[in-house]
C-alpha positions as CSV (number, residue, x, y, z in Angstrom):
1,X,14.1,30.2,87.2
2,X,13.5,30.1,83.7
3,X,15.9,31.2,80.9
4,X,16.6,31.2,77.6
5,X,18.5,29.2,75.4
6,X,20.3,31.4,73.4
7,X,22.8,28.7,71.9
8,X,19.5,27.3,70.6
9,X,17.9,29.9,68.7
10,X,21.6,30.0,66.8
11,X,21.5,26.3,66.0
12,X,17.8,27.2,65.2
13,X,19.0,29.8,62.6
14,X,22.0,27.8,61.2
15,X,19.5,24.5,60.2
16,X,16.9,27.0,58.8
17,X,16.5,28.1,55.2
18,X,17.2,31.5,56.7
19,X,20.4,33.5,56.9
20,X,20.8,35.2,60.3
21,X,20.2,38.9,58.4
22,X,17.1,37.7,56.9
23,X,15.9,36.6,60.7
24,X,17.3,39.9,62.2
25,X,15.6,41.7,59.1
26,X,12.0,39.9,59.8
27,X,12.7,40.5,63.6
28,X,13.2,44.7,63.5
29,X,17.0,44.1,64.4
30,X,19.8,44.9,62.8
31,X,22.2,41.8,61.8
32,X,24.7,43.4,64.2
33,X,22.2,43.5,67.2
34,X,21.2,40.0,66.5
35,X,24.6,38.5,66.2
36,X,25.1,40.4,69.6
37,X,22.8,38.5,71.4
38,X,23.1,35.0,69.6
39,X,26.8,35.2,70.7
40,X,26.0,36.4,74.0
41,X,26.8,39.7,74.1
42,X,23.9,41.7,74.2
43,X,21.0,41.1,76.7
44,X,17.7,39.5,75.3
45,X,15.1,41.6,76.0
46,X,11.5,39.6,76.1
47,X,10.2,41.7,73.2
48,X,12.8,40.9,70.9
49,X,12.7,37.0,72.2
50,X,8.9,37.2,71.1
51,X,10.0,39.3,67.6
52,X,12.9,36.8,66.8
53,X,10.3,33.5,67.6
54,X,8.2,35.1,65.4
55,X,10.5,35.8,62.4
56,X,11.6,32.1,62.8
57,X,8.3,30.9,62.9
58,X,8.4,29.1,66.4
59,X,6.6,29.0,69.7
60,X,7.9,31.1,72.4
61,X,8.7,28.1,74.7
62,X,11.0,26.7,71.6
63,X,13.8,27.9,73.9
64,X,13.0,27.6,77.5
65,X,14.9,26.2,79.6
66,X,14.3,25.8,83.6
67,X,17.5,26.4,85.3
């Protein structure tokens, strides 16, 4: 089973030159909604996965983990 590694798209957003409401403003979420999932809270849906990848500018497999 694959999953994602949400603990790394956090770390992911922490090193970038990005604030997490910049990413959840590129990604179509509010800051709210993205602090929800980074901290485990709210479900990651695969569309958003693919919308936050692409607001930080990283291949969809960045955070794959087999499990």
């Amino acid at each position: 089973m694959v999953s994602v590694d949400v603990e790394g798209i956090k770390r992911v957003i922490a090193e970038s030159e990005k604030t997490q409401a910049q990413v959840a403003r590129g990604s179509g979420l509010s800051p709210a909604h993205l602090w929800l999932i980074v901290n485990q809270r709210r479900r990651l849906t695969a569309t958003t996965y693919a919308r936050i990848c692409k607001a930080l500018n990283v291949s969809m497999t960045s955070f794959l983990v087999d499990k």
